[in-house]
Structures are given as C-alpha cells and as structure tokens.
LOBA-510179 format. One record per atom (N, C-alpha, C): residue in one letter; x, y, z. Coordinates in steps of 0.2 Angstrom, whole numbers, padded with zeros to 4 digits, always signed. Example, Ala and Ser with C-alpha at 12.3 -4.5 7.8 and 13.67 -1.06 7.14 Angstrom:
A+0066-0028+0039A+0062-0022+0039A+0066-0016+0039S+0064-0011+0035S+0068-0005+0036S+0064+0000+0039
//
This chain:
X+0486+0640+0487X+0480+0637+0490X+0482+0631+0495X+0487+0627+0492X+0488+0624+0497X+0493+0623+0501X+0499+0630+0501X+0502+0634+0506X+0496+0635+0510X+0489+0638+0510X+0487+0641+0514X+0484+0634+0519X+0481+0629+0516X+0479+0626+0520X+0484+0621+0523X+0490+0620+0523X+0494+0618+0526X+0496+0621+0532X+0497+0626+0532X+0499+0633+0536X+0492+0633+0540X+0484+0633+0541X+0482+0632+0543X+0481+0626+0545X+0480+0618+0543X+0481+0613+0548X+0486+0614+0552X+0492+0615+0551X+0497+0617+0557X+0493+0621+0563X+0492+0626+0559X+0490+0628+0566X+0483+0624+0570X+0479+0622+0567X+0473+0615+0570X+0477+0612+0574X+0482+0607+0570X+0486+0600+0572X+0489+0602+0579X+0493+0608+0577X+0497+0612+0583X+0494+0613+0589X+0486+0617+0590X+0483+0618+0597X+0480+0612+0599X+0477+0606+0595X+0477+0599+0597X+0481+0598+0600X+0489+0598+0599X+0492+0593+0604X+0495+0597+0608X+0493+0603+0609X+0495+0604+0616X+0488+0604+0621X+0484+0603+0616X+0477+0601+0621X+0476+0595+0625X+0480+0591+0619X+0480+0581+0623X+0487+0581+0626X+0491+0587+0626X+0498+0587+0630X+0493+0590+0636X+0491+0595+0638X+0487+0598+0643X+0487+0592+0651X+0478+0590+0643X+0475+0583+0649X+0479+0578+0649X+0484+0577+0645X+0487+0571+0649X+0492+0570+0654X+0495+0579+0654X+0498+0580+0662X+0492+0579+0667X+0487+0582+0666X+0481+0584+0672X+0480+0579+0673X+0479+0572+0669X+0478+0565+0669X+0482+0562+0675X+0489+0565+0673X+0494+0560+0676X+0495+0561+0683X+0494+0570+0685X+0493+0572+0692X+0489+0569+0696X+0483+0569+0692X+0477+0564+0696X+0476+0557+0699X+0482+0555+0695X+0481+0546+0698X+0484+0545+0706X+0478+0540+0705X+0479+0537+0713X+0487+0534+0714X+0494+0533+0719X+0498+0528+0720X+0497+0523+0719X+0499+0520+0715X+0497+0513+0711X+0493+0510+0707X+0493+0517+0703X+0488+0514+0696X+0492+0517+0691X+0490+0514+0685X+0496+0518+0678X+0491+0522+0676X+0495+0527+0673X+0494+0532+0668X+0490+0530+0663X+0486+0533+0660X+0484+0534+0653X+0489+0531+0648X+0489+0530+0642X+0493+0528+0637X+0492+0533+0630X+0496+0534+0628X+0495+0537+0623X+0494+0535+0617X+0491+0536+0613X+0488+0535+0604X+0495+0527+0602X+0498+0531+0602X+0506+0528+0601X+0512+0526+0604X+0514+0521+0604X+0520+0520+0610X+0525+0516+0606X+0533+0519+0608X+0537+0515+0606X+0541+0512+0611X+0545+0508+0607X+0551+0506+0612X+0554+0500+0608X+0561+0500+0610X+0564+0495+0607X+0569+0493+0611X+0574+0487+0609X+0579+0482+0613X+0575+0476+0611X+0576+0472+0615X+0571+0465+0618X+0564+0466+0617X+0560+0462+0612X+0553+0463+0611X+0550+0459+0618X+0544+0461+0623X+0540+0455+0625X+0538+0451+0622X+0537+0451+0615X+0531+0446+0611X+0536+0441+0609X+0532+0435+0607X+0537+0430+0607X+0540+0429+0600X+0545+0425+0601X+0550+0427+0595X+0548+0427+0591X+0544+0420+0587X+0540+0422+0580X+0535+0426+0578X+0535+0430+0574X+0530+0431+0573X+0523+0428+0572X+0518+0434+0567X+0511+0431+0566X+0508+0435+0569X+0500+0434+0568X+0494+0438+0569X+0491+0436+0576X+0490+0441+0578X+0489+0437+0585X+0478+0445+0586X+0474+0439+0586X+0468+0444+0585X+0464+0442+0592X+0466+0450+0594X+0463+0450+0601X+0456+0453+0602X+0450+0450+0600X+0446+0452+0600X+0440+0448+0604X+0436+0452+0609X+0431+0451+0612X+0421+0447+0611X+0421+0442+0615X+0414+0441+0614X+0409+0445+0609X+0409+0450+0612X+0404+0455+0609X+0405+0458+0603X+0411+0458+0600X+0413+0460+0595X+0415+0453+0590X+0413+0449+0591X+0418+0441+0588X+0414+0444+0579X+0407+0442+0581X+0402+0442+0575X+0404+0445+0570X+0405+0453+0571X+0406+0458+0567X+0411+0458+0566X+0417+0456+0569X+0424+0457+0568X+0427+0452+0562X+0422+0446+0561X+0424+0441+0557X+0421+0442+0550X+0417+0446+0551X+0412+0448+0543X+0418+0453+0539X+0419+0456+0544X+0424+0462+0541X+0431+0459+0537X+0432+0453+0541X+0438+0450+0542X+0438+0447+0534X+0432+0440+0533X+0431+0441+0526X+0429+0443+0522X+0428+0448+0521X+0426+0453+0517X+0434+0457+0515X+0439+0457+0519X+0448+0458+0516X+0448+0452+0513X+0447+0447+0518X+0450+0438+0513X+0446+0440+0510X+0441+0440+0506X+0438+0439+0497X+0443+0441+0493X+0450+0445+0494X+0450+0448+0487X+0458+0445+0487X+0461+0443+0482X+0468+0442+0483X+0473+0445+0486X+0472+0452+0486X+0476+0458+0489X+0474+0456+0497X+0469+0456+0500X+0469+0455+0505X+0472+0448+0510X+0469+0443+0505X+0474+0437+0507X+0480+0436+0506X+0483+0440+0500X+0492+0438+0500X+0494+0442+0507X+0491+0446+0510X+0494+0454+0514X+0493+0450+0519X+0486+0444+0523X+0485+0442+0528X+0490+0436+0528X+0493+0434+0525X+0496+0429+0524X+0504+0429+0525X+0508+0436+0523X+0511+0438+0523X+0514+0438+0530X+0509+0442+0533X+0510+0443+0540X+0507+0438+0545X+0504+0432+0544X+0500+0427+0548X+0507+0423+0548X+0511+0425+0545X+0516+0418+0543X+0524+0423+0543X+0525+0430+0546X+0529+0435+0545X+0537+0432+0553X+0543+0429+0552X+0547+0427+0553X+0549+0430+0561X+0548+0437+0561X+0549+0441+0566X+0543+0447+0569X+0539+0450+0563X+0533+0454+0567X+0526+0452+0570X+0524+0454+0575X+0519+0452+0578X+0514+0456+0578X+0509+0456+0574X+0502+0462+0575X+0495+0460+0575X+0495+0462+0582X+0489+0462+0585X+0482+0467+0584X+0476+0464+0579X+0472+0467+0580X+0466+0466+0583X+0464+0473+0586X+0460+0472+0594X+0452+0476+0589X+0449+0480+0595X+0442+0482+0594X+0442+0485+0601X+0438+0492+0599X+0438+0495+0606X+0433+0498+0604X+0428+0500+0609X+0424+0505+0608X+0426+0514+0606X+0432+0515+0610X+0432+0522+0607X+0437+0524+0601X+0434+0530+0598X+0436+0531+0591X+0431+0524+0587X+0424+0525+0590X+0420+0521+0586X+0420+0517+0578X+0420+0524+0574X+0420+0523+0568X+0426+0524+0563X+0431+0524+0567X+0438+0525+0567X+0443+0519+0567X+0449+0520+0566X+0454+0514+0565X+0461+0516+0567X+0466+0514+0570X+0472+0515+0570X+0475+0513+0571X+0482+0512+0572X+0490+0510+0571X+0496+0511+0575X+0498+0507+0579X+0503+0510+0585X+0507+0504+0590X+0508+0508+0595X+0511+0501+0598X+0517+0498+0596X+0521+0500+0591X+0528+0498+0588X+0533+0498+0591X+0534+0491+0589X+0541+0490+0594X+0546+0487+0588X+0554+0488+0589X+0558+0487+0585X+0565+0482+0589X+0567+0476+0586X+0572+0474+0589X+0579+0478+0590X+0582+0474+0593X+0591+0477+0592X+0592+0478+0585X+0592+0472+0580X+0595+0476+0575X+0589+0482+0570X+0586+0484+0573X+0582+0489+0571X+0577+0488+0565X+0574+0481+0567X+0567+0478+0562X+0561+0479+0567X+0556+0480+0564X+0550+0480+0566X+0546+0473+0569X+0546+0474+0575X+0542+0463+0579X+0536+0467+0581X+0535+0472+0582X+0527+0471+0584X+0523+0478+0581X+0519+0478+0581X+0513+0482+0578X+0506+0479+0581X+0501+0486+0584X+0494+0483+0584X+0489+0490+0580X+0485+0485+0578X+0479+0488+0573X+0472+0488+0576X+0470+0493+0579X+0465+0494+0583X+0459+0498+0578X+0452+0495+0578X+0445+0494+0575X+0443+0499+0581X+0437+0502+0577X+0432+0506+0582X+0427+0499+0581X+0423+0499+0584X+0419+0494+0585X+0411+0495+0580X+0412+0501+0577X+0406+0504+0571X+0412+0506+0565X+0417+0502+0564X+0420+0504+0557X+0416+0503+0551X+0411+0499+0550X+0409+0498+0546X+0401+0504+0544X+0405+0507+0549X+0399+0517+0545X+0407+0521+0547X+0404+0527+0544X+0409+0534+0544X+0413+0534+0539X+0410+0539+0536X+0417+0540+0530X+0419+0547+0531X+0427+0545+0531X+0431+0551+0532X+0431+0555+0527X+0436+0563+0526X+0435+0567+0522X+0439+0566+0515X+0437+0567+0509X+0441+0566+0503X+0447+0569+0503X+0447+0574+0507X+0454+0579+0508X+0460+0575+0509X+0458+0568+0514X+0464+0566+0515X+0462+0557+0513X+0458+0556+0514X+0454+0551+0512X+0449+0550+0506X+0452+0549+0500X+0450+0550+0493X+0447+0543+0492X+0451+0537+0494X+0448+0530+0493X+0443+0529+0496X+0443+0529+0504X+0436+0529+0509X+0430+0532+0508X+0432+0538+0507X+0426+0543+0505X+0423+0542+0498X+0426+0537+0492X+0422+0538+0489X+0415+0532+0490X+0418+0526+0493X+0413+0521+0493X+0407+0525+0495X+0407+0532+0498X+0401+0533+0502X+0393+0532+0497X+0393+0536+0491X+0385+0535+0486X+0386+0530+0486X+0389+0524+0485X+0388+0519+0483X+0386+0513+0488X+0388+0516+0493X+0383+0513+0500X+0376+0516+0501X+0375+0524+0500X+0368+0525+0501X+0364+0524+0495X+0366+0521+0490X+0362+0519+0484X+0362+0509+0485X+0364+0507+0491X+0365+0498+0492X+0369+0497+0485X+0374+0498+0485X+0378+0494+0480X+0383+0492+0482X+0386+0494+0487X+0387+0489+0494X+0387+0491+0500X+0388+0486+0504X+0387+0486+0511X+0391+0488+0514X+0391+0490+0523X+0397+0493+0527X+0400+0486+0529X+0403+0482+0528X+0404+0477+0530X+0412+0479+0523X+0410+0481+0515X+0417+0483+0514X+0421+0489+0513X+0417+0496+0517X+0419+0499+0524X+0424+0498+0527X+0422+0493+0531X+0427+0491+0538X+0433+0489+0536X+0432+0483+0531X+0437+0480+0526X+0442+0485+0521X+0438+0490+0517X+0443+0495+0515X+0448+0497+0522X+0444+0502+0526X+0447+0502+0531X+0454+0499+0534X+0452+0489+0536X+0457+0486+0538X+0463+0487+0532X+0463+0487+0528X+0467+0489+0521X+0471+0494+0523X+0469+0501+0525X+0472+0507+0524X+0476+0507+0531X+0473+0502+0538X+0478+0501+0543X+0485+0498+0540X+0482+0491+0536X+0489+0485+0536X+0493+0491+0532X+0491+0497+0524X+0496+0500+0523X+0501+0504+0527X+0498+0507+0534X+0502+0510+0540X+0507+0505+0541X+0505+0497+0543X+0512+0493+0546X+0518+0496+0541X+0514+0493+0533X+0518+0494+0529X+0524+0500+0530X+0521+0504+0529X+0523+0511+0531X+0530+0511+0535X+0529+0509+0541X+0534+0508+0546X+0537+0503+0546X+0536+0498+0543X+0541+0493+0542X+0547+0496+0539X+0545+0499+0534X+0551+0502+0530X+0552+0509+0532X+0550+0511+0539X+0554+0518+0541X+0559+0517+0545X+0563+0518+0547X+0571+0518+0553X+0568+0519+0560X+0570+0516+0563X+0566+0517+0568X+0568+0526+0573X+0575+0525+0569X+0580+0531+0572X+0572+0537+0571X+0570+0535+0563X+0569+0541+0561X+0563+0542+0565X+0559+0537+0565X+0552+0536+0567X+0552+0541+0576X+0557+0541+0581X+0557+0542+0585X+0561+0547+0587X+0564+0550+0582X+0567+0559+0581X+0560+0561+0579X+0554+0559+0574X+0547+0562+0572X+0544+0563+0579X+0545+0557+0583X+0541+0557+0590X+0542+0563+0593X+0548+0563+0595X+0552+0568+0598X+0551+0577+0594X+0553+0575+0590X+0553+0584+0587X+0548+0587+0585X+0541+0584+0586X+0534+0587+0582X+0530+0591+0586X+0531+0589+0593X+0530+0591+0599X+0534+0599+0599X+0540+0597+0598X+0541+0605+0599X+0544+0609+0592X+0543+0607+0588X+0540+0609+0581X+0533+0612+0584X+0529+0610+0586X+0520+0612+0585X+0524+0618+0594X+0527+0618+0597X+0527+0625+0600X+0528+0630+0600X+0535+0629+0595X+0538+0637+0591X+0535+0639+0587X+0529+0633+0581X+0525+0637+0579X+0520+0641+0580X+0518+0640+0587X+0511+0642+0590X+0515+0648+0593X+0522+0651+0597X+0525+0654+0599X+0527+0659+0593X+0526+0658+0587X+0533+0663+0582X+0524+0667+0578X+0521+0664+0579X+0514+0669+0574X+0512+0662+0569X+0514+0657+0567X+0513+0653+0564X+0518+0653+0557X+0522+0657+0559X+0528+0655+0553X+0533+0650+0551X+0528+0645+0546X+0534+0640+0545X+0540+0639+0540X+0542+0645+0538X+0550+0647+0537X+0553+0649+0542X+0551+0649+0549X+0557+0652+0552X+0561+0647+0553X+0568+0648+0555X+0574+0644+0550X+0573+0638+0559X+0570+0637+0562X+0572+0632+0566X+0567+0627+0565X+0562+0630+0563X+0558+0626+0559X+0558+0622+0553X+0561+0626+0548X+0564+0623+0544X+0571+0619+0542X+0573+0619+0549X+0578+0614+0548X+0576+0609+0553X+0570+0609+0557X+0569+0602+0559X+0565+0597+0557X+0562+0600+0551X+0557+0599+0546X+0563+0595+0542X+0568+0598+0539X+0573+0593+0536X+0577+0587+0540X+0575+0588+0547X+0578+0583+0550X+0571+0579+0551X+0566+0580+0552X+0560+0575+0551X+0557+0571+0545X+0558+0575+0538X+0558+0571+0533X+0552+0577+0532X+0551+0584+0536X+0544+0588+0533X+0541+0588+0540X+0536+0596+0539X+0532+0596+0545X+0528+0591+0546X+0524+0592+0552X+0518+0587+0556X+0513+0586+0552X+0513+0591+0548X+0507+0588+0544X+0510+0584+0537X+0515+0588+0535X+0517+0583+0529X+0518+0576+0532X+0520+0575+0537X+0522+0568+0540X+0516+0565+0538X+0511+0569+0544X+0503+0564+0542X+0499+0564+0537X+0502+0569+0534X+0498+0566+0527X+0501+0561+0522X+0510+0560+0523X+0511+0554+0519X+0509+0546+0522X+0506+0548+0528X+0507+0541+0532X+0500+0540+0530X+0494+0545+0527X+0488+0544+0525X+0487+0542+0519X+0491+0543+0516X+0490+0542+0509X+0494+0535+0507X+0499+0534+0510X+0501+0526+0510X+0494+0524+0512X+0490+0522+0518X+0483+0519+0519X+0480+0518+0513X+0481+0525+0511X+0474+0526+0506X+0477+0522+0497X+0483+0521+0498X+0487+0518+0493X+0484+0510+0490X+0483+0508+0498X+0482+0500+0500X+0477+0499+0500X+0472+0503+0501X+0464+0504+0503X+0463+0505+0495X+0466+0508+0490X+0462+0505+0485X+0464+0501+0480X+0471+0496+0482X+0472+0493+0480X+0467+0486+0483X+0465+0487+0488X+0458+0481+0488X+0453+0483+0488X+0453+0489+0488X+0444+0490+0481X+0446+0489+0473X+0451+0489+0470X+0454+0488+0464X+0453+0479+0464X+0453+0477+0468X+0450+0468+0469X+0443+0467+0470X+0441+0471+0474X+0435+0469+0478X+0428+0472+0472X+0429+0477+0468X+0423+0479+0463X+0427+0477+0458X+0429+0473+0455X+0434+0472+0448X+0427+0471+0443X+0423+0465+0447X+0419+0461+0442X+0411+0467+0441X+0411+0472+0448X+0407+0477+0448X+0404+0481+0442X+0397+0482+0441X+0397+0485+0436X+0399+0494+0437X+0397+0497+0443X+0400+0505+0447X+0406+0504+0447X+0410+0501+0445X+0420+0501+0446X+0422+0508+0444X+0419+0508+0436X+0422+0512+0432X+0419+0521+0438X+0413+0521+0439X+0412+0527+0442X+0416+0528+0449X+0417+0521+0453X+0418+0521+0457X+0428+0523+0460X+0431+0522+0455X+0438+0524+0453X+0438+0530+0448X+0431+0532+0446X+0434+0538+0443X+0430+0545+0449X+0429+0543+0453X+0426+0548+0460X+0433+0549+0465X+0439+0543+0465X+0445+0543+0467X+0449+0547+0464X+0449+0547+0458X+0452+0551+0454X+0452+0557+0454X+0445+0560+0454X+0444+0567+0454X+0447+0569+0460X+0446+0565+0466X+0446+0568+0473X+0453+0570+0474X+0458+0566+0471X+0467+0564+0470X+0470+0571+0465X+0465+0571+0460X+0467+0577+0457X+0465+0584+0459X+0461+0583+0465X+0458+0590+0466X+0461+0591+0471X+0463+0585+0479X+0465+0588+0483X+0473+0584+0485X+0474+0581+0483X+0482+0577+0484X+0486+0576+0479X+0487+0583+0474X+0490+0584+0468X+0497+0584+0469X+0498+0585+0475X+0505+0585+0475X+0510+0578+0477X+0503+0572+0479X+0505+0567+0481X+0503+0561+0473X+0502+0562+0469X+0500+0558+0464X+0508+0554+0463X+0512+0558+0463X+0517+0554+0461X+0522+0548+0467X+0516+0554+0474X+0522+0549+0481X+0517+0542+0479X+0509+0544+0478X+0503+0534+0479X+0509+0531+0473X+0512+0533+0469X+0517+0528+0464X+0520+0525+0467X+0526+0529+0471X+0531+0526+0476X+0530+0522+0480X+0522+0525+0484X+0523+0522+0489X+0519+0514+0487X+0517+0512+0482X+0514+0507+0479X+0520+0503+0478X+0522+0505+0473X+0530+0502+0471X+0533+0498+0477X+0535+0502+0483X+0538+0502+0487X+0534+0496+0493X+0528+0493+0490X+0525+0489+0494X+0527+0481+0492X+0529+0482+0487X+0531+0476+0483X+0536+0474+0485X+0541+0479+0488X+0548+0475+0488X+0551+0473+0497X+0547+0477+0502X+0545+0477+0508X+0549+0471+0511X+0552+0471+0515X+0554+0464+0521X+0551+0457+0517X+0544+0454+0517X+0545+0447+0514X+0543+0446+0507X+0544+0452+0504X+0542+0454+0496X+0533+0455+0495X+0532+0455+0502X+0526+0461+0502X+0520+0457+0498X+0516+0460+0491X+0514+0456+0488X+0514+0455+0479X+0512+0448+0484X+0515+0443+0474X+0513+0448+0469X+0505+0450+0470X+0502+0452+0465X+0506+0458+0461X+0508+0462+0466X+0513+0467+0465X+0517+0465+0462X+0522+0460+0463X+0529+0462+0460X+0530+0457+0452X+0523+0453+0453X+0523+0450+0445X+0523+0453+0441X+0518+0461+0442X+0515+0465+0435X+0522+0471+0438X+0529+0471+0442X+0532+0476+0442X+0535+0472+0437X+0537+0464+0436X+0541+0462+0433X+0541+0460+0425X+0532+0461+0423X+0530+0462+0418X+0531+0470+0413X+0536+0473+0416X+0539+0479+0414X+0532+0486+0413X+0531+0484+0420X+0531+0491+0423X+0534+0493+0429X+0540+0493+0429X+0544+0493+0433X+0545+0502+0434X+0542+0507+0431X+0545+0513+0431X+0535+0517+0434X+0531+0513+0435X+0524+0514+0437X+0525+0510+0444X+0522+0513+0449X+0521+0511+0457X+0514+0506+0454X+0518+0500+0460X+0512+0496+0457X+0505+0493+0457X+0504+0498+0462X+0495+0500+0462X+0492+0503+0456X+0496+0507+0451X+0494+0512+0445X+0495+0508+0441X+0501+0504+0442X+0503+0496+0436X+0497+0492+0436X+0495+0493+0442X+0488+0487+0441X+0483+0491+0438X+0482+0497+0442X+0475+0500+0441X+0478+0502+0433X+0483+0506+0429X+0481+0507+0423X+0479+0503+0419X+0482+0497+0418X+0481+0490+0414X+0474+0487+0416X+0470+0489+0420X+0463+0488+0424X+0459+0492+0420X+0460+0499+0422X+0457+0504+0420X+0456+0504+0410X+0463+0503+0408X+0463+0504+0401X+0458+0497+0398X+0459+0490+0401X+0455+0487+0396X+0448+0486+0400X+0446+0486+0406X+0438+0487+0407X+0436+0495+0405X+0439+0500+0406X+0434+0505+0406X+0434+0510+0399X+0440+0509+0398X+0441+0514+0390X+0436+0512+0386X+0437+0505+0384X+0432+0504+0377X+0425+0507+0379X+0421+0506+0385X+0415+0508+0387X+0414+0514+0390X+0420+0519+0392X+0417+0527+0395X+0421+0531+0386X+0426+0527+0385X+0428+0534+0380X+0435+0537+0385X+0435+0535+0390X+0439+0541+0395X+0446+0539+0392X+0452+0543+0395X+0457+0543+0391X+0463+0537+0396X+0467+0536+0392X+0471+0529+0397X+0474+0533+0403X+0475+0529+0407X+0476+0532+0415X+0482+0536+0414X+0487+0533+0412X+0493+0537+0411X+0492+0544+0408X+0487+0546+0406X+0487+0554+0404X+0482+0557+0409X+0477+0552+0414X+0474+0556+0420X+0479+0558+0424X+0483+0555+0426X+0490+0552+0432X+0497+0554+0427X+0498+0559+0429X+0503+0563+0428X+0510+0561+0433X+0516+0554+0428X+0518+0552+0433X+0526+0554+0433
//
C-alpha cells in the first residue's frame, strides 16, 4: 500500500516539475532586457555570504501585515520550546534568518534561500509566512501535527492565531533540517531530482530501474522520500510546541492522541525517523534546545527527545485519566 502510493506521488511530484520547469523557461524567454527572471521556491549558493557577519533574526515584515504577524509571533514565544528556539537563533554566531510575509501561497509557509559559508556551515536561511497562515490545515498524510488542531479549532478551543504558530514551529524545524544536512549533499538533491523526475516519467514509472536506483542511493532516497523526511522533521518540531502550548489544556489528551492515530495510520514507516529526528535537535550547532538535552541527559538517551518528552508527558497526565497504555507500547521504537 504504500509502495503504491509512493510510486504514484512520484508520478504527481514528477509532472509538477516539469510543469514549473516549463513556465519557468516560457517566463525567462519573456523578459524584457533588463529585468530579472523569476526566482525559484529555493536558491542556493555558497562562498562569501552577502549577509553580515553575525548572525540573528533579521524580521522583514511589512506595514500591513505588522499586526497579525506579531500575534503569531507571541503565540511561538508563550511556550518554552518556542522561546529557547527563538533565542537560539536571535543570538545564532554565524546564521541569519530572515522571516518575511507574502501574499502568495496565502495559507502556506516555506523555507529556502540557503546559503552556506566556505567552510560548509549554514549563514543564512529565509522563512516565509502566507499572509492567512493562521487558517488552512494541510493533510494528515503528510501533516499529522497541523491537521489535527483542525476540530479543535471548529469547536473554539483554540484559535488560528496557534495555527500560524504551530506552523512557524514546523518552518524553524526545516532550518534545523539543513543545518545539519552537508551542503554537498543538499545540492547534488538540487541537482539530481530534476532528472530523476525525467527518467521516471520516460521509463513507465519504474523506480527499480537501476539508474534510479542508484541515484536515489546517491540522494539519500527518491524525491519524495526526501520530501517527506523534510516534512516530518517540521511536523517533529510542530508538535513539540503543541506539547508546550496545550500542556495545561484540558483536549491535550484527545489532542495528541488524534496525532497518534494519524502517525500510526499514515507515517508508519517514519515513527522511528520523528525519534531521531528529535534527538538530533538537541545536539545541533549551538545545542539546539535546553529543553531537549536536559531530559536526554536524564537518561533517555536511547528515545528521540520529542517522545522523551511527550512519553514522560503522556504517561503522568493522561494514563491515570484515559486508561490508555504508556507511550512506549503505542510508539513502537
């Protein structure tokens, strides 16, 4: 089953980019002499950063959006997770990430704009807001955290406002992400996915054919494995500031066990990467977050520490009250 749906995302993911490869030749041909091109979703580049030497948060946000942009803003600073993380990087030695607000991709969020010094560390990153992130909930398929706040919003038990916040959460997971990917690697991905997604669409949609499968071993997995692990890291971080943010909630308990079902039903294969990738948040370039690496050092050290938190969570608020069984036998690790 989900061989099948893997094989067809590929083919989805596939005729997309040669759709946005298409218009964005037709785009380029069209320009007037001395204007630039379009930009694409994501850009790299590395040597000499433009941005200035030190790091920090640099928040480029307009008039019109100031109001909403700062509700959202503290609604991440309420929870500890969010402060240690904004903190982290307001005060970050060498990365510079710039979060903006655009109209398109309204109720959307994304990540991009990475740039890497000479010796191959991460200076800049930008996090770009739809300008209605606080409505739209994506699909559980790939978004288990996001998607479950949705009842819980059309029953007012909370508002879009920690939406947008889960949201900003499941971006900062992305920087995370690439902080700790090689930039070599991240730009052989750039490079080879594109023509990965051609040979598929040329061969019938056969991803054993053997040049596929050895550029998948030289990418770390196909285009969609890639995107799905880079989603599920978000969705790692994204519930680790709902795990702060409804702690004192009386819906926590329904509220994480709607994550659970969604994780067990459609990212069965990724239960054990959200460990790692949690784990792996904690030890990151400036040690990431405090919260993290106190309870890894409290000896759970062999639990990603999103699952360290939430099971210790889970087992003394919810056990005594649902009856439900301790995390560690929901979470198969």
């Amino acid at each position: 089953m989900r061989a099948m749906r893997t094989l067809l995302l590929l083919a989805v993911f596939t005729s997309l980019c040669c759709f946005l490869t298409i218009r964005r030749t037709q785009a380029r041909s069209a320009n007037l002499p001395g204007k630039s091109s379009p930009t694409s979703r994501e850009t790299v580049s590395s040597g000499a950063p433009t941005a200035p030497e030190s790091g920090g948060i640099r928040e480029s946000i307009s008039s019109k959006h100031q109001k909403r942009y700062q509700e959202w803003k503290d609604e991440f600073l309420s929870t500890d997770i969010g402060r240690a993380q904004w903190e982290m990087y307001a005060h970050h030695p060498r990365l510079v990430l710039t979060i903006t607000m655009s109209d398109s991709n309204p109720e959307g969020a994304s990540t991009g704009k990475y740039k890497w010094n000479q010796e191959g560390e991460l200076v800049a990153a930008t996090i770009t807001l739809g300008n209605r992130a606080d409505q739209g909930y994506p699909s559980s398929v790939y978004y288990p955290v996001m998607n479950a706040l949705q009842p819980f919003e059309s029953t007012r038990l909370i508002g879009g406002n920690v939406l947008a916040a889960t949201k900003i959460a499941h971006e900062f997971g992305h920087v995370m992400r690439i902080a700790g990917t090689p930039e070599s690697l991240y730009k052989l991905q750039i490079q080879l996915v594109p023509l990965y997604n051609k040979i598929f669409l040329s061969n019938g949609h056969n991803v054993n054919d053997p040049q596929l499968v050895e550029m998948a071993k030289k990418m770390g997995g196909n285009p969609v494995e890639i995107w799905e692990d880079r989603e599920y890291w978000g969705e790692a971080n994204a519930m680790m500031f709902l795990r702060d943010r409804v702690a004192k909630e009386k819906f926590h308990c329904r509220l994480f066990g709607k994550i659970k079902q969604a994780v067990e039903e459609y990212a069965k294969g990724y239960e054990e990467r959200f460990a790692e990738i949690a784990k792996s948040q904690g030890e990151i370039d400036l040690g990431a977050v405090v919260t993290c690496r106190k309870f890894v050092k409290n000896g759970f050290v062999r639990l990603a520490c999103h699952y360290a938190l939430y099971r210790r969570w889970w087992q003394l608020t919810c056990s005594p009250k649902t009856g439900r069984k301790p995390l560690d036998r929901i979470f198969r690790y």
